[in-house]
C-alpha positions as CSV (number, residue, x, y, z in Angstrom):
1,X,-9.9,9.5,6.8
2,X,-7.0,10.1,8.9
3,X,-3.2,9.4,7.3
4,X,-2.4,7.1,10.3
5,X,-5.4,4.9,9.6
6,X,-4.7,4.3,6.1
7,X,-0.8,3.6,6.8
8,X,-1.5,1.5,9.7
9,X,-4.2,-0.4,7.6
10,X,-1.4,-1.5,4.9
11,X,1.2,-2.1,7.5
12,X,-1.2,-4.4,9.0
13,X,-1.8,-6.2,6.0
14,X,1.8,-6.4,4.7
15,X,2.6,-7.9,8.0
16,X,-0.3,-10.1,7.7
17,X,0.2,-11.5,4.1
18,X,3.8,-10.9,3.5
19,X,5.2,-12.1,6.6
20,X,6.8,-9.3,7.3
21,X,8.4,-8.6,11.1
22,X,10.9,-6.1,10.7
23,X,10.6,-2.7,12.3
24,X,7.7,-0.2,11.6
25,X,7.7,0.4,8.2
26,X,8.8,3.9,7.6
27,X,6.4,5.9,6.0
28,X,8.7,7.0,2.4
29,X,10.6,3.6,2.4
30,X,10.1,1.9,-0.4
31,X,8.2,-1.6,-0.8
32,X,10.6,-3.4,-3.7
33,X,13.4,-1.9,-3.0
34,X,13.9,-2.7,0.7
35,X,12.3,-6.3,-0.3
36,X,9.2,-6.1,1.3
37,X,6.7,-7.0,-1.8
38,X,7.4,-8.3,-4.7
39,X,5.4,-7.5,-8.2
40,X,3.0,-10.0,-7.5
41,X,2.4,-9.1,-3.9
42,X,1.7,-5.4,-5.2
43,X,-1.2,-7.1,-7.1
44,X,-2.3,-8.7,-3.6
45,X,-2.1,-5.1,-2.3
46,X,-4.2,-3.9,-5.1
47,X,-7.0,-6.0,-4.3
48,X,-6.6,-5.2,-0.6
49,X,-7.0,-1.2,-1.2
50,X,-10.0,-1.8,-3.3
51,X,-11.7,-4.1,-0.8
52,X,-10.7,-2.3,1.9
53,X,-11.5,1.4,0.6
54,X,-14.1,0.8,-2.3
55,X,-11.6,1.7,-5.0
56,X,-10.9,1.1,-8.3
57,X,-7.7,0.8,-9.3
58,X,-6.9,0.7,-13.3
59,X,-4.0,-1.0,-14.6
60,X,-2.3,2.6,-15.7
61,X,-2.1,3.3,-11.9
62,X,-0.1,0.4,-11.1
63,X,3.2,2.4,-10.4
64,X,5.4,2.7,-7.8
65,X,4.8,6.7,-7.8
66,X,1.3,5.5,-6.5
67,X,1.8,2.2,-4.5
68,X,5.6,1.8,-3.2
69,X,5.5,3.6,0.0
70,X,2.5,3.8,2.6
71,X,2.9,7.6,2.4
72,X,2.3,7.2,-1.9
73,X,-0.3,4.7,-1.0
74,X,-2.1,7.2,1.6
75,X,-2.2,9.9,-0.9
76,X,-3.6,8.1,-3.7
77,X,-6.0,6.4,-2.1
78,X,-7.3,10.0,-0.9
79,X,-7.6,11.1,-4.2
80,X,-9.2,7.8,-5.7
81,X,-12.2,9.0,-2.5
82,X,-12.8,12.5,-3.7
């Protein structure tokens, strides 16, 4: 699964659901700090990236290290697949 589909995948949907219509999203900027989600839209992500990739994603993986960035959210969702 190439990096640039999985990043573009979540951009898509934050624009989609979140409204979102600033620039492209840089790859390490973060998604509560710059205002992008907030804590409940990271659970609307969470259901997205299991639909989307088949995941499962347990309540102690709910962090930021994991899901606050689409590069954070690209790696662990490659290692959720292996």
């Amino acid at each position: 699964m190439p990096t640039a589909t999985v990043q573009s995948d979540v951009e898509s949907f934050i624009r989609e659901n979140f409204f979102y219509d600033g620039d492209a999203l840089d790859s390490d900027a973060s998604f509560i700090e710059n205002g992008v989600i907030d804590s409940t839209g990271v659970l609307e992500l969470v259901a997205f990236l299991e639909e989307r990739y088949e995941i499962k994603i347990a309540d102690s993986e709910l962090t930021p290290e994991n899901l606050d960035t689409l590069a954070r959210i690209e790696a662990f969702v490659r290692s959720k697949r292996t």
